[in-house]
C-alpha positions in Angstrom: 20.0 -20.4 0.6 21.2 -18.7 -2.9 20.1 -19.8 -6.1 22.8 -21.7 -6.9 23.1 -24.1 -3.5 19.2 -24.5 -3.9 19.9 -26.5 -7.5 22.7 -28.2 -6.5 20.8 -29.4 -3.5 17.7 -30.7 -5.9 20.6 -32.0 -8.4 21.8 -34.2 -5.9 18.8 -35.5 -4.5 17.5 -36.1 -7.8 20.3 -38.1 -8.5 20.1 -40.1 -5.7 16.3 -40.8 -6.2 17.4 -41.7 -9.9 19.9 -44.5 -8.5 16.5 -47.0 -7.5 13.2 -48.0 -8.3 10.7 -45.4 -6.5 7.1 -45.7 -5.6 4.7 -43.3 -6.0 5.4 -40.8 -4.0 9.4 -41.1 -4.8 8.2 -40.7 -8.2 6.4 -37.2 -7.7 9.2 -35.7 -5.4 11.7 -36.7 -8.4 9.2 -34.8 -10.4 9.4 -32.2 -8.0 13.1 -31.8 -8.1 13.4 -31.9 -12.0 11.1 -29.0 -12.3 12.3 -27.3 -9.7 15.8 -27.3 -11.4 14.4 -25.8 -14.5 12.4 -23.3 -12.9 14.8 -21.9 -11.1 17.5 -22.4 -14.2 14.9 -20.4 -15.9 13.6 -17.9 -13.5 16.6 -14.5 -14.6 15.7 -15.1 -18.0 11.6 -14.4 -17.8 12.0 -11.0 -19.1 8.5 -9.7 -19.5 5.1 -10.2 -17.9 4.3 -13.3 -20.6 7.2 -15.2 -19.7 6.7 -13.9 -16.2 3.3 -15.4 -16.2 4.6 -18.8 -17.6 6.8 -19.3 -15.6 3.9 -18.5 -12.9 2.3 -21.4 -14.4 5.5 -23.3 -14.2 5.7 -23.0 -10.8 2.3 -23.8 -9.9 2.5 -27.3 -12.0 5.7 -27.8 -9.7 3.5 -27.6 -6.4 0.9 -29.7 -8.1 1.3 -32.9 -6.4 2.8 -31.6 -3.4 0.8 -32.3 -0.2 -0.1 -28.9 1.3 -1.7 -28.3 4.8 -4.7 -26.8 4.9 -4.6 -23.1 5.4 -6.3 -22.7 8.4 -3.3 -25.0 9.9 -0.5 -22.1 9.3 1.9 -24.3 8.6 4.9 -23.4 5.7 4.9 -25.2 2.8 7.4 -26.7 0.9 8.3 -25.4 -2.1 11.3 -23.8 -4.1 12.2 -21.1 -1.5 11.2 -20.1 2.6 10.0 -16.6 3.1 9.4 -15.4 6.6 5.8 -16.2 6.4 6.2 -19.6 4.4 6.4 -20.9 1.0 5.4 -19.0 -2.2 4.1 -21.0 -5.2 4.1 -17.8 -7.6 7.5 -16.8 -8.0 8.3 -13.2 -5.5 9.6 -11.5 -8.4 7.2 -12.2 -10.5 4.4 -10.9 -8.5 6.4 -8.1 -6.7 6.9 -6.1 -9.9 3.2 -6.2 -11.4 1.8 -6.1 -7.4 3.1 -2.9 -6.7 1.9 -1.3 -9.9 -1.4 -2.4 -9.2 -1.8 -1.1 -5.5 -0.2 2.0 -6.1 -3.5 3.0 -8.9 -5.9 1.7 -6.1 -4.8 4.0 -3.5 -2.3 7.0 -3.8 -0.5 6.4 -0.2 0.9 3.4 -2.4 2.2 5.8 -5.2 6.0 6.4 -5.0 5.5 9.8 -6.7 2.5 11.1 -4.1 4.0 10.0 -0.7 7.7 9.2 1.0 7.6 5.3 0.0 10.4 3.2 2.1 11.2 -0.4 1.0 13.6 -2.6 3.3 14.8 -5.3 3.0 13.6 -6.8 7.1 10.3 -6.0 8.8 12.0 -5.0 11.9 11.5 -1.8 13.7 13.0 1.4 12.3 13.7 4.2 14.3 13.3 7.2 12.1 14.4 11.5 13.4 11.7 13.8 13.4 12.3 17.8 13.9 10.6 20.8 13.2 13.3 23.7 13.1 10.8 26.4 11.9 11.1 27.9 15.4 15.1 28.8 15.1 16.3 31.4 12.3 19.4 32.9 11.3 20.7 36.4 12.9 22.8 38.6 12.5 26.4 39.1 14.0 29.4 41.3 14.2 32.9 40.8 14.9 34.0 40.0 18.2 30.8 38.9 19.3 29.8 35.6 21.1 27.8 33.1 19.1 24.2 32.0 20.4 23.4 29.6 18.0 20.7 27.1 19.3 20.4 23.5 18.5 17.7 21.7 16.6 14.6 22.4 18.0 11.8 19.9 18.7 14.6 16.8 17.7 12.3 13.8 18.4 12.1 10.4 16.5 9.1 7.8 15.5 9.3 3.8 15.4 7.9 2.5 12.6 6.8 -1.1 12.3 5.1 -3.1 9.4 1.9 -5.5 9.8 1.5 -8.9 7.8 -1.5 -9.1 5.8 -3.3 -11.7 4.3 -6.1 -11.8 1.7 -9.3 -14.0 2.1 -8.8 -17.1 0.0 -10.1 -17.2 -3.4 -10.9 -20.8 -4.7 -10.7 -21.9 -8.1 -11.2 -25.0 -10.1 -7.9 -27.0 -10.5 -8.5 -26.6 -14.0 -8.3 -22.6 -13.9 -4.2 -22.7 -13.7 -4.2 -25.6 -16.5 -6.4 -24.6 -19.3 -5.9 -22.4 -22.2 -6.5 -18.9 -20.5 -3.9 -19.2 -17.8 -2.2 -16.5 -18.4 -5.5 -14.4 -18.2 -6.4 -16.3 -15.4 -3.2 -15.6 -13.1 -3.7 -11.7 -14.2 -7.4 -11.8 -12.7 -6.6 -13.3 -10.1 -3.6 -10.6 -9.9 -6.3 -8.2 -9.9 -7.8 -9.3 -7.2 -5.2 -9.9 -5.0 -3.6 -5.9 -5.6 -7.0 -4.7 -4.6 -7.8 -6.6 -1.4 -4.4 -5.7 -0.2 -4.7 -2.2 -1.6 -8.4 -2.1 0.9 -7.3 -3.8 3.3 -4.0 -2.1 3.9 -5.0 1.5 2.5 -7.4 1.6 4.6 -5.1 1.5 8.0 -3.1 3.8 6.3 -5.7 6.1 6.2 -7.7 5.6 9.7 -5.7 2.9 11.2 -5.9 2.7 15.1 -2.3 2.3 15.9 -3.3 -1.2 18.0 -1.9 -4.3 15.9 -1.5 -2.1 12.5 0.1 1.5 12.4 -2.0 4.9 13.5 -3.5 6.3 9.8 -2.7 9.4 8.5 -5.6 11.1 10.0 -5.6 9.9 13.5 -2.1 11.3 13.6 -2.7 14.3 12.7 -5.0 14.2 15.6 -3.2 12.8 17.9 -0.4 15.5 17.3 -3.0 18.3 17.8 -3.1 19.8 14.3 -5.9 22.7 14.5 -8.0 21.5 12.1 -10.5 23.8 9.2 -13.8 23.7 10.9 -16.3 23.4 8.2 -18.8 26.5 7.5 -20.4 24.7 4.1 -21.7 25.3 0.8 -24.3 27.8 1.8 -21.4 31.2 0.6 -21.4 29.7 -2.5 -24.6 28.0 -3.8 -27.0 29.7 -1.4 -29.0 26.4 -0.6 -30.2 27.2 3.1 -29.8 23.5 4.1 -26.3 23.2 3.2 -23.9 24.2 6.3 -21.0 22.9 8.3 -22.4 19.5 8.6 -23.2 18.5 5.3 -21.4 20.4 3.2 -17.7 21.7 2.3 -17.7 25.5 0.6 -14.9 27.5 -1.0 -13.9 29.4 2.2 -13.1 25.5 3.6 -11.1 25.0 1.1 -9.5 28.3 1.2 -8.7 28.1 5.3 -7.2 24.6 4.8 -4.9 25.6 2.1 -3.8 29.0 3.6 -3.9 26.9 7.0 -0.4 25.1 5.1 2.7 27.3 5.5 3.7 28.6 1.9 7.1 26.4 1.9 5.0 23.2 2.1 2.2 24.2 -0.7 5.0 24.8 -2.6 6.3 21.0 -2.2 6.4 18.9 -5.5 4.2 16.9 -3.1 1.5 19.0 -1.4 -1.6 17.9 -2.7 -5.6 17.2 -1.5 -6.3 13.7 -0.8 -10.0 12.8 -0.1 -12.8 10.0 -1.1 -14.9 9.9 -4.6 -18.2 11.3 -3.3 -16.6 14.5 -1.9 -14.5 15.2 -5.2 -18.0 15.1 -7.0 -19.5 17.4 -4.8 -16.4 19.9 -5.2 -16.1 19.3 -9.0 -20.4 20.2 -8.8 -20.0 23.1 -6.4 -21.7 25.9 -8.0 -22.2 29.6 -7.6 -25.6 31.6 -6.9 -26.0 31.8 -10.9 -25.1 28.6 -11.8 -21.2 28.7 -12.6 -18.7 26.1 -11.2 -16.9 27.1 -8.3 -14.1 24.2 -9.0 -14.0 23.5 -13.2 -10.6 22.5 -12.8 -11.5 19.5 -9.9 -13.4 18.2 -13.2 -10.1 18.0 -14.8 -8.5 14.0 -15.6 -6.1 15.0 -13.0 -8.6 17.2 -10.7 -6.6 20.3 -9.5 -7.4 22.7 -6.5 -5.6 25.8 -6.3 -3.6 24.8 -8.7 -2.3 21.4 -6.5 -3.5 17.7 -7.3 -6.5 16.4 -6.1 -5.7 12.2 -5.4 -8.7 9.9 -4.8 -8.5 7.9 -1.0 -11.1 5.3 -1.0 -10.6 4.7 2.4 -11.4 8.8 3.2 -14.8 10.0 5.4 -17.3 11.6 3.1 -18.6 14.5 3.9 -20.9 14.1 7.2 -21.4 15.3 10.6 -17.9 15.5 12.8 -16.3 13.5 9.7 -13.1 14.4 8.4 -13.4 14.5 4.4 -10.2 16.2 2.6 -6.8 16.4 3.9 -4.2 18.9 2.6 -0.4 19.3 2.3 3.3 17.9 1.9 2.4 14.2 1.3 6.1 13.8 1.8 5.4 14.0 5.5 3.7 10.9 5.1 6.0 7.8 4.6 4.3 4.0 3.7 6.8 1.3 4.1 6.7 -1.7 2.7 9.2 -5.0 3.3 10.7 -6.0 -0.4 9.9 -9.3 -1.4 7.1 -9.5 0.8 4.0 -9.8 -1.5 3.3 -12.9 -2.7 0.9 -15.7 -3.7 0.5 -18.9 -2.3 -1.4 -21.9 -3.9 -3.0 -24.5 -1.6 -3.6 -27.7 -3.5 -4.6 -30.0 -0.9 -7.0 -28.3 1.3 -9.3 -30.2 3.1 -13.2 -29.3 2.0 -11.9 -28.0 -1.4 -9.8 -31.1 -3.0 -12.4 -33.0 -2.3 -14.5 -31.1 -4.8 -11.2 -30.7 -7.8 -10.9 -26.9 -6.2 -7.7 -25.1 -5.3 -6.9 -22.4 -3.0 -4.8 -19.3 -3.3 -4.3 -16.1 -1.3 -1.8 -13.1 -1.1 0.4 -11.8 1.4 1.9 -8.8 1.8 3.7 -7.0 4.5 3.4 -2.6 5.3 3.5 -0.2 7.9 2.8 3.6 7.6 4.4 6.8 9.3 3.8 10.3 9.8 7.0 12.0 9.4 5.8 15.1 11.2 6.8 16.2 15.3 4.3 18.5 16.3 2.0 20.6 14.9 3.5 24.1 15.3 3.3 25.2 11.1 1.9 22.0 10.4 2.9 20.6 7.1 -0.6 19.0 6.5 -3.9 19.7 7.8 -7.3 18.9 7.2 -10.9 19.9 7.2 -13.6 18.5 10.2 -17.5 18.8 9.5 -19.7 20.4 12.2 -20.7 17.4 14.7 
């Protein structure tokens, strides 16, 4: 339903509803339909994130009265517009555009600029080509003589599918969405949303198992048989005797896994290190045998290594026996996609246990999927390093 049938179609039951004298609950769905009208009269004109967030506000006072079923029913809602997974209270463009900001600073396999990101506009299954060509080069020929070009080589394709995700519900007073602090209010609760879905969903498309969510960037690489950097440790460099292959990373690691990347995929505007917090401190503190730092660029705002950006994964092993701590190459090869208009917030007024009480329910939804874009692992456009078991 566009925008436009959706107000004439709440114009004309108003209208009708106007025509007699309503009870109580004629009265609130007349309610309904006037404020309904204006919100959606109103909604292209909410040009920043103040008016976005009023507006927010607007909506929620619309669903006010509304009976909702509980959440733990599953049932849709009713409300100004049907998404695939049910009604949304906060308006979808509203919390589209400050949602994706927010994940993408929680977890770089969010950021547009650090992997391939694909948005469409369905959640259906996409069948995307893979190849690797770096088998087949160019020859020479003379006149007269028969060409023996070769096809692609390794021509292959993956099926990509995205996952619905919920967050837990947060509950709030009923008061929280009316009071003077609203708008810092729905930007906390923002907050939270982004970085539950940002866990939850980074998370899997990190390590993810492939059963009922997508397979993570590193169990792919696995799966495909990259040859990973076995880890010798820190032991070169800072001469501790205890630190080795199963404790540690050293600067010979570091080296194989990088040289490990053929040169026309280090030199990507995407190749780059992705690992956890507690193994970039223990780079950045790597030190030599007389007490210089091995790394001083890792300390850097943006860490570098070899010159190519280091990008913090939460959802990355730290460093530990048969673990599997930093990850190197063409992020490119790694595609997250996510189904537009998919993220959004839903406000349950009327659940049972929590109205009783003057509390209200809300929780986020979102909907991703992840890909490595990669066919085998001859020349491997990422790699990664494996501590000693």
């Amino acid at each position: 339903m566009t925008q436009n049938s959706a107000i004439a179609k709440l114009m004309a039951e108003a209208d009708e509803l106007s025509k007699r004298e309503l009870n109580k609950q004629e009265q609130r769905r007349y309610d309904f339909c006037l404020a309904s009208i204006s919100a959606l009269k109103h909604a292209p004109t909410a040009a920043n994130a103040f008016e976005r967030r009023k507006l927010a506000k607007a909506y929620s006072d619309i669903a006010h009265g509304i009976s909702v079923r509980a959440l733990e029913a599953g049932a849709g809602v009713v409300t100004h517009t049907t998404l695939s997974a049910g009604g949304a209270f906060v308006p979808v463009n509203y919390f589209n555009g400050e949602f994706q900001h927010a994940v993408a600073t929680i977890d770089p396999l969010f950021n547009r600029d650090v992997v391939t990101y694909l948005e469409t506009d369905a959640g259906n299954s996409v069948a995307l080509p893979l190849t690797n060509d770096t088998g087949v080069e160019a020859v020479v020929i003379t006149e007269n003589t028969k060409d023996s070009a070769e096809d692609i080589d390794a021509i292959n394709q993956a099926v990509t599918d995205v996952f619905t995700y919920r967050t837990p519900k947060i509950v709030t007073t009923i008061e929280f969405d009316q009071d003077a602090l609203v708008d810092y209010n729905l930007s906390l609760l923002e907050r939270f949303f982004a970085e539950r879905i940002a866990r939850g969903v980074g998370k899997d498309l990190v390590t993810g198992n492939g059963s009922g969510k997508c397979l993570g960037l590193v169990p792919a690489l696995e799966a495909l048989s990259v040859v990973p950097t076995i880890a010798q440790g820190s032991n070169a460099n800072d001469g501790i005797s205890g630190n080795n292959g199963t404790n540690s990373i050293g600067s010979d690691d570091l080296a194989s896994l990088f040289f490990s990347v053929p040169a026309r995929y280090r030199a990507s505007s995407k190749a780059a290190w992705l690992m956890n917090d507690s193994t970039l401190q223990f780079i950045a503190g790597l030190k030599d045998k007389f007490g210089g730092l091995v790394f001083p660029e890792a300390r850097l705002s943006q860490p570098l290594i070899y010159g190519k950006p280091v990008y913090v994964s939460p959802s990355m092993d730290s460093i530990g026996a048969g673990k599997i701590p930093v990850v190197f190459g063409d992020l490119s090869r790694w595609m997250t996609r996510y189904v537009k208009g998919s993220s959004y917030v839903r406000n349950y007024r009327e659940v049972p246990g929590v109205v009783e009480y003057g509390l209200t329910a809300w929780a986020a939804f979102a909907r991703y999927g992840g890909q490595l874009l990669m066919s085998n692992a001859t020349l491997s456009a990422l790699n990664y390093i494996q501590n000693h078991t």
